[in-house]
Backbone bond lengths (Angstrom), bond angles and torsions (degrees), N, CA, C in turn:
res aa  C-N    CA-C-N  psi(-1)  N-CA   C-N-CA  omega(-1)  CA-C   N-CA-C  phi
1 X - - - 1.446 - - 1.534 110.03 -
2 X 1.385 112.31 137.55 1.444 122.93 167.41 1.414 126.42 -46.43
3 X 1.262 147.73 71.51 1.583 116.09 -169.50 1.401 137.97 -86.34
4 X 1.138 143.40 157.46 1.135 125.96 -131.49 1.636 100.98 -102.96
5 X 1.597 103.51 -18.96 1.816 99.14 -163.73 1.405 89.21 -126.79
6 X 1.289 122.45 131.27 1.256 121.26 121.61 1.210 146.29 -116.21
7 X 1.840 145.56 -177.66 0.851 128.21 -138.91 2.003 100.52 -132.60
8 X 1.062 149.97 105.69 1.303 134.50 177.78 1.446 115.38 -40.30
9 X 1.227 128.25 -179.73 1.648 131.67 178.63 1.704 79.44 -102.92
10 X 0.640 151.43 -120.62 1.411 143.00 -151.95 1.638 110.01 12.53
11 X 1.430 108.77 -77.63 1.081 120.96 -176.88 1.242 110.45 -55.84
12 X 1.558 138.48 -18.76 1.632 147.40 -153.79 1.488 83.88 -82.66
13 X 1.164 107.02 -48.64 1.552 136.66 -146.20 2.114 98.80 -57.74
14 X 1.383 103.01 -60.52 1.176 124.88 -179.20 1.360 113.88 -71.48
15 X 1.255 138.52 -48.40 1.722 142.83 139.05 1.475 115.48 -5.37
16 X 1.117 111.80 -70.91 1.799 149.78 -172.81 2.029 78.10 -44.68
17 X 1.601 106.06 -78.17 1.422 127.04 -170.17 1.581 99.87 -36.79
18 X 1.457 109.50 -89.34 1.337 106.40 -178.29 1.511 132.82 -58.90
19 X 1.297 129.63 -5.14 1.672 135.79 149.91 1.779 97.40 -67.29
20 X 1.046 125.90 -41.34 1.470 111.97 176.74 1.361 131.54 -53.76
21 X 1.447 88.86 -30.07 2.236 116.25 -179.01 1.231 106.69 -95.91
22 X 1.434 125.70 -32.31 1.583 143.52 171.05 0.846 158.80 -85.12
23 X 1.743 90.82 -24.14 1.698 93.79 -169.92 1.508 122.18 99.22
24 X 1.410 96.25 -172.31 2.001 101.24 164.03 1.632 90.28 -53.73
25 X 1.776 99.16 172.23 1.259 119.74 172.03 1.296 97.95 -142.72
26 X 2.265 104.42 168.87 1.422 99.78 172.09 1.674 83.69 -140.31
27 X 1.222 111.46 153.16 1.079 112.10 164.10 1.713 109.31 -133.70
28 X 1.872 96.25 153.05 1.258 99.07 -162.61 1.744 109.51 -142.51
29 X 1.173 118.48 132.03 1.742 109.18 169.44 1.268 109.84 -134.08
30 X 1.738 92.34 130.65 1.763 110.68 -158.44 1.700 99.82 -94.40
31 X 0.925 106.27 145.45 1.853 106.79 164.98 1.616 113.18 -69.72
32 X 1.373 140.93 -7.54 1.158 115.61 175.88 1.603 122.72 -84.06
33 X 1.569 97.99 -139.71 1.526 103.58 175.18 1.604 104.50 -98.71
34 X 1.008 120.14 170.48 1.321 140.85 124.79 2.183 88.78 107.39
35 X 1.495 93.76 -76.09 1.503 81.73 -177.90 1.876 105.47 -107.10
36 X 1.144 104.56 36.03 1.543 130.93 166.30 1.143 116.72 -96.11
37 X 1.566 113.44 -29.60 1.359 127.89 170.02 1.950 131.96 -51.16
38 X 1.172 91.75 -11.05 1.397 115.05 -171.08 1.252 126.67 -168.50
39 X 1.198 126.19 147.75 1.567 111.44 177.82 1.229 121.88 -99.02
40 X 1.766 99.76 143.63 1.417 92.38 -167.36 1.651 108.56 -104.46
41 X 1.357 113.67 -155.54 1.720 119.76 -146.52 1.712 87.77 -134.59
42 X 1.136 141.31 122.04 1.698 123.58 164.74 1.556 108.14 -113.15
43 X 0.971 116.07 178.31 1.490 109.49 152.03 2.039 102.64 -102.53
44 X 1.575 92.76 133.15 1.611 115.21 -163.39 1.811 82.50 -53.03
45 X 1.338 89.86 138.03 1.744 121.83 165.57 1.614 97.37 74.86
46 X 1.227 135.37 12.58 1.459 138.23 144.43 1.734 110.84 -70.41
47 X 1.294 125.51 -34.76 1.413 114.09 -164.72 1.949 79.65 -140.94
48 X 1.336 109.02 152.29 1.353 133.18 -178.15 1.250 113.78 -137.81
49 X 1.535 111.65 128.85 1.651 107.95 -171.41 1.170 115.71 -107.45
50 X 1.505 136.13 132.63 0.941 144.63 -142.11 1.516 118.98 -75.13
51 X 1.256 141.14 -172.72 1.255 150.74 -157.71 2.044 107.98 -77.54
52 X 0.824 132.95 96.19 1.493 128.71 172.95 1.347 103.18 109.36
53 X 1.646 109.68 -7.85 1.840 99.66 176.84 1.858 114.82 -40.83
54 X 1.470 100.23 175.75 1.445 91.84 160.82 1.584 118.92 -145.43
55 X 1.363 114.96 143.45 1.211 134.77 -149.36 1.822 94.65 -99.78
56 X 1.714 112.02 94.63 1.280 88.88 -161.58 1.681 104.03 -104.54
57 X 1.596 125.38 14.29 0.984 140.73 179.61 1.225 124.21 148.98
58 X 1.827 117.74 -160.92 1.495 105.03 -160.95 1.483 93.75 -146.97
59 X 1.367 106.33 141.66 1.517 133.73 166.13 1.543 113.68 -61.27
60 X 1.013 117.70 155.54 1.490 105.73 167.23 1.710 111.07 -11.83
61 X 1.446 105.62 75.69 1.612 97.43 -177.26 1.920 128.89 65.26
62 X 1.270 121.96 -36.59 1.006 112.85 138.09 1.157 151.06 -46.62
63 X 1.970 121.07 140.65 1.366 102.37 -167.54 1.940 117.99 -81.71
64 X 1.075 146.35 115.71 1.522 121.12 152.42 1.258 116.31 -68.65
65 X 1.540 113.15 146.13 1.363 152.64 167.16 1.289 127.92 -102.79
66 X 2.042 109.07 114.14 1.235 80.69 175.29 1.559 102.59 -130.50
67 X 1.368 109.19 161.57 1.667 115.24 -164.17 1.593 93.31 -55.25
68 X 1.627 91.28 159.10 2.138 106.46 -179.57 1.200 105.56 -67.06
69 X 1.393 114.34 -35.21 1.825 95.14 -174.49 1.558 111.56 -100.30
70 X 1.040 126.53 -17.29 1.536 118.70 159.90 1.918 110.82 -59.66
71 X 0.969 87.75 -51.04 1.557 87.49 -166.05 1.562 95.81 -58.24
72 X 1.281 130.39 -57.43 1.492 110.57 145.25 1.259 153.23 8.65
73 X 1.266 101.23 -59.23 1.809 125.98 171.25 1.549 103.40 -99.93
74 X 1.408 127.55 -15.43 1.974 109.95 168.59 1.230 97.12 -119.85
75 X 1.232 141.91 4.64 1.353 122.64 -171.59 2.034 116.89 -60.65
76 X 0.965 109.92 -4.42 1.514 120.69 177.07 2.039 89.82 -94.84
77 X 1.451 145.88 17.57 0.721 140.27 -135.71 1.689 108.01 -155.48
78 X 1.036 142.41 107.42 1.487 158.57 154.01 1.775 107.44 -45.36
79 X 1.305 100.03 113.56 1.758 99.56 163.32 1.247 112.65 -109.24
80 X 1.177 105.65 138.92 1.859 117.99 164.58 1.062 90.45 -135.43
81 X 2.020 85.43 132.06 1.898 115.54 168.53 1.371 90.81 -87.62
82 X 1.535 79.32 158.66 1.970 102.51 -175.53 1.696 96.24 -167.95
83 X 0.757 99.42 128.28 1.891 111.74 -170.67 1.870 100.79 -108.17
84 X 1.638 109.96 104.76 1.157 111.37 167.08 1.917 112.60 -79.29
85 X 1.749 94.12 -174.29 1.428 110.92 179.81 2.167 93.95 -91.40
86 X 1.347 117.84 137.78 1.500 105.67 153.23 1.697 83.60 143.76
87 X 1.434 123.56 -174.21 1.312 138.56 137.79 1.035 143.21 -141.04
88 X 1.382 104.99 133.34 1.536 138.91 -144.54 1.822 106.04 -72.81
89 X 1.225 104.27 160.58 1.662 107.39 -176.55 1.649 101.65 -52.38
90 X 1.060 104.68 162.98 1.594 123.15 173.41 1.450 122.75 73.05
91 X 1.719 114.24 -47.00 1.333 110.25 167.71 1.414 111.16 106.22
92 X 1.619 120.19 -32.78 1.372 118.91 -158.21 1.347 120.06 -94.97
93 X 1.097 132.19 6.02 1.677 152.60 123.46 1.271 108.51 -4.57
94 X 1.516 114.18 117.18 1.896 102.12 165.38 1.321 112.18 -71.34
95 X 1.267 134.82 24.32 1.584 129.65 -177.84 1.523 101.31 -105.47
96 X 1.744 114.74 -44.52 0.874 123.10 -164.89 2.065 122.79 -46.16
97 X 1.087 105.32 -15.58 1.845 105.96 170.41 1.170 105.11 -95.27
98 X 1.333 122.92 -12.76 1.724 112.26 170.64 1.772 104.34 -88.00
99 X 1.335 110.00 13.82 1.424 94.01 176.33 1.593 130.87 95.10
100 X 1.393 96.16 -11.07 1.218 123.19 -158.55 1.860 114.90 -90.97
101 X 1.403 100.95 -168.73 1.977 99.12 177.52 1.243 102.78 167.55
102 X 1.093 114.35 104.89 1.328 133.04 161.34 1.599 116.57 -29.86
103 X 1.391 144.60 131.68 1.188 130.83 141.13 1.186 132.15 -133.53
104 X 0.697 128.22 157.37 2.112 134.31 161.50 0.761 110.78 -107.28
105 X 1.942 99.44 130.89 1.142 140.78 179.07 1.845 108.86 -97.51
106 X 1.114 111.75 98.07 1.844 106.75 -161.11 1.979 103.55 -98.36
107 X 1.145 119.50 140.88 1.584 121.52 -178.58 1.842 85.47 -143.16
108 X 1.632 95.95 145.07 1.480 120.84 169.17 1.837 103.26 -59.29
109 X 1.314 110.69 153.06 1.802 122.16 171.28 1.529 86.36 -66.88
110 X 1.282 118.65 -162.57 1.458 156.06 -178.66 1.074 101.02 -150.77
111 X 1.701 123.01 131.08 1.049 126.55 -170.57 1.226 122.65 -41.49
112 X 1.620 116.55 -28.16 1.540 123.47 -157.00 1.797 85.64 -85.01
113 X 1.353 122.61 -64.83 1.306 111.08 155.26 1.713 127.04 27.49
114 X 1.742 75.60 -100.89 1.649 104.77 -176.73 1.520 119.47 -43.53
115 X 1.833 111.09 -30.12 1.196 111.88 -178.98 1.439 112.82 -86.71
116 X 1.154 123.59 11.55 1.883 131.94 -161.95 1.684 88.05 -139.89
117 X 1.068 135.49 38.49 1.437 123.82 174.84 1.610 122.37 -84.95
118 X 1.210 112.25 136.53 1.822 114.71 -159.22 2.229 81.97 -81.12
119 X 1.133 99.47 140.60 1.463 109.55 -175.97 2.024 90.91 -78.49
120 X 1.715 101.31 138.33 1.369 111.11 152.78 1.737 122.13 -68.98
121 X 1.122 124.29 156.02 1.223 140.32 141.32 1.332 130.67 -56.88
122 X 1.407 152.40 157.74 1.072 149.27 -161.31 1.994 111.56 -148.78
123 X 1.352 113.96 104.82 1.284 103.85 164.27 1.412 127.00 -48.81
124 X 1.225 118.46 118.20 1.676 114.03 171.45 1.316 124.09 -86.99
C-alpha cells in the first residue's frame, strides 16, 4: 500500500525528543490561516480533532490529523514532515520553544500510486 505521510529523520529525530518531555503526542494540520499554516505537535488528549477529520497516518507511532477540508484539497497528495529552524505562526506547537516548526513538504501520487492508496480514518 501507498502511504500517504511520511516523516524525515530530522524531524524523527525531534518527535523521539519531545515524547521524552511529553509523553504520547498528536499531531494535527488545520486548513485555515495562521496556525493552519503548519502543523502543529500537542500532547495527545490536549487538542481533539474534529468530526470527519482525517487520520492519514502516524509519526513515529503517533497519530497525524488532517482537517476535512484540507485533506479534501491534497488528498491526491503525499505529506512529508520535516521540522525547520525559526517560529512559526501561532506558537502552540510543542516544538515551538526549541525554536523549531514543523512543515510539509506535499508532492502529487503517480497514477500507479493512487491505485495502491493506504485508506484514511475518519473522526466520528
Amino acid at each position: 500500500m501507498t502511504q500517504r505521510l511520511s516523516v524525515t529523520e530530522k524531524a524523527s529525530a525531534l518527535i523521539r525528543g519531545l515524547a521524552e518531555k511529553h509523553g504520547d503526542l498528536l499531531f494535527y494540520q488545520a486548513g485555515g490561516c495562521c496556525e493552519g499554516t503548519q502543523p502543529q505537535c500537542f500532547e495527545k488528549g490536549s487538542f481533539y480533532p474534529r468530526m470527519n477529520d482525517a487520520l492519514i497516518g502516524r509519526v513515529e507511532g503517533y497519530e497525524f490529523w488532517v482537517d476535512r477540508d484540507l485533506f479534501e484539497y491534497w488528498k491526491h497528495a503525499h505529506f512529508t514532515l520535516d521540522v525547520v529552524d525559526g517560529f512559526g505562526p501561532g506558537g502552540f506547537s510543542l516544538e515551538s520553544p526549541l525554536g523549531k516548526t514543523f512543515k510539509i513538504h506535499y508532492r502529487l501520487f503517480s497514477d500507479e500510486e493512487l491505485r495502491d492508496l493506504a485508506p484514511v480514518e475518519r473522526m466520528d
